[in-house]
C-alpha positions in Angstrom: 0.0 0.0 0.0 2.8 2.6 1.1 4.8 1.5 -2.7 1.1 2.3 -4.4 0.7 5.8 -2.6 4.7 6.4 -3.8 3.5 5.2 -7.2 0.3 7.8 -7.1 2.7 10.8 -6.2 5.6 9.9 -8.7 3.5 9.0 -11.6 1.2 12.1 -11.5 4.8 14.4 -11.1 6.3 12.5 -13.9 2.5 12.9 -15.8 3.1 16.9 -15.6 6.6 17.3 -17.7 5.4 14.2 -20.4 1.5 15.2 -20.7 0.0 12.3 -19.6 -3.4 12.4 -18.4 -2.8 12.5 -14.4 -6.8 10.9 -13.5 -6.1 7.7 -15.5 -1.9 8.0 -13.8 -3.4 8.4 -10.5 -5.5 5.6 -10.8 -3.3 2.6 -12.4 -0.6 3.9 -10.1 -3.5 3.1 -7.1 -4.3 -0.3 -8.7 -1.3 -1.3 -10.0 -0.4 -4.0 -7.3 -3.8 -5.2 -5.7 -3.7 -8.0 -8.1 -0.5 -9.0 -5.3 -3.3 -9.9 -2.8 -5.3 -12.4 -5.1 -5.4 -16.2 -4.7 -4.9 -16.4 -8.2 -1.6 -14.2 -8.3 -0.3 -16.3 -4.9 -0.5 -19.8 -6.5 0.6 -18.4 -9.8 2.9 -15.7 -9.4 4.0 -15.3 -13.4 0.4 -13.8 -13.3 1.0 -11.0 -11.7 0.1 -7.8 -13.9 -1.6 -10.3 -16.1 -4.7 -10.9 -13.6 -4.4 -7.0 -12.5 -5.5 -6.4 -16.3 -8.1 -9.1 -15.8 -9.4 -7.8 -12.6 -9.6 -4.1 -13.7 -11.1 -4.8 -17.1 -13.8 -6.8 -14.8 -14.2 -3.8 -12.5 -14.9 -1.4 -15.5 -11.8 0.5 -15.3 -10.6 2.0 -19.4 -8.6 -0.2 -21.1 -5.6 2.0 -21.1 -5.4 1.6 -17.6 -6.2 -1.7 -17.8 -3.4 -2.2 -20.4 -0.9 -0.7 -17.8 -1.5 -2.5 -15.4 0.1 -5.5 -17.0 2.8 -3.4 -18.3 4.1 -2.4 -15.5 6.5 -5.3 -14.9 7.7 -5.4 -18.5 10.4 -5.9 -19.4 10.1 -9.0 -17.2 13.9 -10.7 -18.7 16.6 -9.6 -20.8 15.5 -8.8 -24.1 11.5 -9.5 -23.4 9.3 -6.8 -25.0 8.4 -3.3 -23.7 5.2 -1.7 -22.8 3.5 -0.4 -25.5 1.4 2.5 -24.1 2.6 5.8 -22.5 0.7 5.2 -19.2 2.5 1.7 -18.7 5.7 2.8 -19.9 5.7 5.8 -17.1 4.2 3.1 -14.4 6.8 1.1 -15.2 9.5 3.4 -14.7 7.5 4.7 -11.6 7.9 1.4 -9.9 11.1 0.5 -11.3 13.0 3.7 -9.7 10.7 3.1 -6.7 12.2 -0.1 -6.0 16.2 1.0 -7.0 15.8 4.1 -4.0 13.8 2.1 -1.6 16.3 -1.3 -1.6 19.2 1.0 -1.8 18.4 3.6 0.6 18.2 0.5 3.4 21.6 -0.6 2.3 20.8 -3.5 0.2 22.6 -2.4 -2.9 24.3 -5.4 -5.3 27.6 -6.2 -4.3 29.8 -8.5 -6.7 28.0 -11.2 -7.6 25.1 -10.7 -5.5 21.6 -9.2 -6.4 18.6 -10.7 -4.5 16.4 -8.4 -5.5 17.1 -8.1 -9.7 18.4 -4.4 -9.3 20.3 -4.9 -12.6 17.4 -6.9 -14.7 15.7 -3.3 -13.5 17.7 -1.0 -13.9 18.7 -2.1 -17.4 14.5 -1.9 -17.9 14.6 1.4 -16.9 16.8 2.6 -19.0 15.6 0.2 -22.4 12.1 2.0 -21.3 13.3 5.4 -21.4 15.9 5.0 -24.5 14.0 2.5 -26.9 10.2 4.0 -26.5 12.0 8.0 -26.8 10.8 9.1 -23.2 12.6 12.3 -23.1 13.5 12.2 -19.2 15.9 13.4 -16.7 17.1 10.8 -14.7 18.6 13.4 -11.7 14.8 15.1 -12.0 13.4 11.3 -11.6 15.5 10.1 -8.9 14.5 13.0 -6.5 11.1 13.1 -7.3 10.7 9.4 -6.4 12.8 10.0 -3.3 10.7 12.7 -2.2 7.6 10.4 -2.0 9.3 7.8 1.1 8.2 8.2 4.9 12.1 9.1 5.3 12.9 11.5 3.1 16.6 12.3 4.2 17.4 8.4 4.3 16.1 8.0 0.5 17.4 11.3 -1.0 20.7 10.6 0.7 21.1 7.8 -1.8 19.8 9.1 -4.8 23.8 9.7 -5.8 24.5 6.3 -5.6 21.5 5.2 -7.7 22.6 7.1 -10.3 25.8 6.5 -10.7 24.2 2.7 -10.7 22.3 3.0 -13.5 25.0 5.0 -15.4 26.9 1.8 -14.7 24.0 0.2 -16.5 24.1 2.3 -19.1 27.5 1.3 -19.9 26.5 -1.7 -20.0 23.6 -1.3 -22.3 25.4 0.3 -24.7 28.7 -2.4 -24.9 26.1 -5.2 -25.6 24.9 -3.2 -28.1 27.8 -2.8 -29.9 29.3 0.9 -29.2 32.4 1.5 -28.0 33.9 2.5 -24.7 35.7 5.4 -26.1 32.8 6.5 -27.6 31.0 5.9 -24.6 32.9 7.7 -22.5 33.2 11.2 -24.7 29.5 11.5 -23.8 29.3 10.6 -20.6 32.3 12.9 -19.7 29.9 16.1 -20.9 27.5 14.4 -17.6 24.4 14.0 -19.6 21.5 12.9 -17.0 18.8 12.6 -19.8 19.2 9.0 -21.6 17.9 10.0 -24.8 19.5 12.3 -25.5 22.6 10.6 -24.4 21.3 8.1 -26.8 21.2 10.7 -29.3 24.8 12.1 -28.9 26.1 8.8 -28.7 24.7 7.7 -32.2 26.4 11.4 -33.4 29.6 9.8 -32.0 30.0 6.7 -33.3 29.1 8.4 -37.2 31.5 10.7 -36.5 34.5 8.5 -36.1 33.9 7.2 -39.3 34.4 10.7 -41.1 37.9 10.7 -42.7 38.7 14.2 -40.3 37.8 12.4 -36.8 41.1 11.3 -36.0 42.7 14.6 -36.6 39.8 16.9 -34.7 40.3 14.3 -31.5 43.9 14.6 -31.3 43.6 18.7 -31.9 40.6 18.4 -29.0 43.3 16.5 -27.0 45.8 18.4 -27.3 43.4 21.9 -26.5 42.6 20.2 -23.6 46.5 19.4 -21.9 46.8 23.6 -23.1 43.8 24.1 -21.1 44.8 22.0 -17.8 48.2 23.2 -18.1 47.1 26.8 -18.0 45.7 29.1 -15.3 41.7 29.2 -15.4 40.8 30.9 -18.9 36.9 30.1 -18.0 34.4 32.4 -20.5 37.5 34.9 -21.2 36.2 36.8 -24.2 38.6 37.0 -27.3 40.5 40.2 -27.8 40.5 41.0 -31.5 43.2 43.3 -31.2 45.6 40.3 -30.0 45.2 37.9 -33.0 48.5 38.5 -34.9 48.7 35.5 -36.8 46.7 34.8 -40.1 45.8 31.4 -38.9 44.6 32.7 -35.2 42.6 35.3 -36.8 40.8 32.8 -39.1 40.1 29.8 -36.3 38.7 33.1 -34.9 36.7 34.0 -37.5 35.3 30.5 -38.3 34.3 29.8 -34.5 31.9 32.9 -34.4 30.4 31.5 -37.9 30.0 28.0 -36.5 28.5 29.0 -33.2 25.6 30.5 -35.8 25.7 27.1 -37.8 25.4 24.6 -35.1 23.6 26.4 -32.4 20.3 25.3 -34.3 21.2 22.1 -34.7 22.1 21.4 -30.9 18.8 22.9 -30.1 17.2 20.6 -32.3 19.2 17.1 -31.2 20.9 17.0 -34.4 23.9 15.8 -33.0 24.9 13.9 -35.8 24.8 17.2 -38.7 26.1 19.6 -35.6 29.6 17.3 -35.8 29.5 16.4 -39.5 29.8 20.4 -39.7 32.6 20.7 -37.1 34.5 18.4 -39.0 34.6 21.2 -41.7 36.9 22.8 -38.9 39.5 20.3 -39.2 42.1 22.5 -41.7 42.1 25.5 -39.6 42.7 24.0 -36.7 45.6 22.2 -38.0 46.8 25.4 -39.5 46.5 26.8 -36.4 48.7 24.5 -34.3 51.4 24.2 -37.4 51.8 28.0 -37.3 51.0 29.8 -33.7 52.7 28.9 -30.8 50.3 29.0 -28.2 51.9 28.9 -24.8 54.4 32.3 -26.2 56.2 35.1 -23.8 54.1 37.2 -24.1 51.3 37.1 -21.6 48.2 39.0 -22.9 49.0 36.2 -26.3 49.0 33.2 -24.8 45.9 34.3 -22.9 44.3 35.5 -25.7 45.1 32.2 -27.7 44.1 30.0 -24.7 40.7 31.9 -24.7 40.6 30.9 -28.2 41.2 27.3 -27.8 38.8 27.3 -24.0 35.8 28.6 -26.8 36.6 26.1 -29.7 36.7 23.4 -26.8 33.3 24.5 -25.8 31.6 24.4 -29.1 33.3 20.6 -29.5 31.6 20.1 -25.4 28.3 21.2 -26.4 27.9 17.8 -28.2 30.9 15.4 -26.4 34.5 15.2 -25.2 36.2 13.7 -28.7 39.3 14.0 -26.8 38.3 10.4 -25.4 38.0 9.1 -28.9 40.8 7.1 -29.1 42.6 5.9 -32.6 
């Protein structure tokens, strides 16, 4: 009963950012685990979800609700379908991140081998929910939501840290059984990107731009730009003089960043990670002329600051998608 009144409370907040109608939420998230209590359910217990559809389609509850009610505990194994509907995908998730805070926050996290409770088989749910049925979430959002629906609120929000980094783990995961990369991997989640579809989406953008002819050049330069940057004092948002480019080559990376912050702003607006680095590889020439003809770290102060500032905003245009400094050859 407590879970349910979570699941009422989480749902209907989650209902409010994805427009989902919050009467119908309200009520499968009520219902969703009487069917727990049946005779039926406690002999067979695969039926679970399966009976709750029965019983609420025998009570005269909608069929969407109905629907969702049997939804909620798919995907029930690796690789086993997921709900279909946009009430039983959000139940599921509801009860899914429910479970990850509540077992966690007690200290009952998976260690090594062990997982009595399936916190992986969830977790990777979670996530094939969010990623493969385009639930545009944030996970940091989700996790504190849900942990602000338990009796102990600082013992459950104290956790949602390590729940996160969990399913990020998970993520990992995901993504090497489905073929990508760790390097590619890893230049998106350095950037800390809490929504998993549009991590998705970035991470697709990756992997098509490695195959581009100028990839391996623009992630050394991006490396490179960012032992400058480390080396350095903090350049943070330092604005670029225009009276301190001397060099041709400085003065046209300059140029060219200001017209690419124009040509790729829309496109990052828009998710279109994938065009937003095919036209950054465009970049690739000047950026080589660049380091073949100015020497950045100079003697002259107000230069090498001014040059640094340079490389800080081209690095920032590259961050707005991913770190291709972690692509490796």
């Amino acid at each position: 009963y407590d879970k349910s009144e979570r699941l009422v409370k989480t749902l209907s907040l989650i209902g409010e950012k994805i427009n989902l109608d919050i009467d119908s939420a309200k009520t499968a998230a009520a219902l969703c685990l009487c069917d727990l209590l049946t005779k039926m359910v406690s002999e067979f217990p695969k039926l679970q979800g399966t009976m709750g559809r029965y019983y609420a389609k025998a009570e005269g509850e909608n069929n969407d609700i109905a629907i969702a009610l049997e939804e909620l505990y798919q995907p029930r194994f690796s690789g086993d379908k997921l709900p279909k509907t946009l009430l039983g995908q959000c139940l599921a998730i509801s009860e899914k991140i429910d479970s990850l805070i509540g077992i966690f926050s007690i200290g009952k996290a998976p260690t090594g081998d062990k997982d009595p409770f399936a916190l992986r088989r969830s977790a990777i749910g979670l996530l094939r929910i969010i990623i493969e049925c385009e639930i545009d979430i944030d996970l940091k959002d989700l996790l504190s939501t849900a942990a602000s629906t338990f009796s102990n609120k600082n013992q459950s929000l104290n956790c949602t840290n390590d729940v996160y980094t969990f399913l990020m783990e998970r993520l990992r995961h995901y993504y090497r059984d489905e073929g990508f990369s760790a390097d590619v991997f890893e230049s998106v989640f350095a950037i800390n990107i809490s929504r998993p579809l549009d991590f998705h989406h970035r991470l697709v953008a990756v992997a098509e731009f490695r195959k581009l002819s100028e990839a391996k050049s623009l992630a050394a330069a991006n490396k490179r730009i960012s032992n400058l940057l480390k080396k350095s004092e903090e350049i943070g948002s330092i604005k670029i003089k225009d009276d301190l480019l001397v060099e041709k080559s400085e003065i046209k990376l300059a140029r060219k960043l200001e017209d690419y912050k124009k040509i790729i702003a829309p496109m990052i607006d828009n998710h279109n990670y994938k065009s937003a680095l095919t036209e950054l590889a465009g970049l690739r020439k000047v950026i080589d002329n660049f380091f073949d003809n100015v020497m950045v770290m100079c003697d002259e102060p107000d230069l090498k600051k001014n040059r640094l500032a340079l490389l800080s905003n081209l690095n920032s245009l590259f961050l707005e998608i991913a770190d291709i400094s972690k692509l490796q050859d």
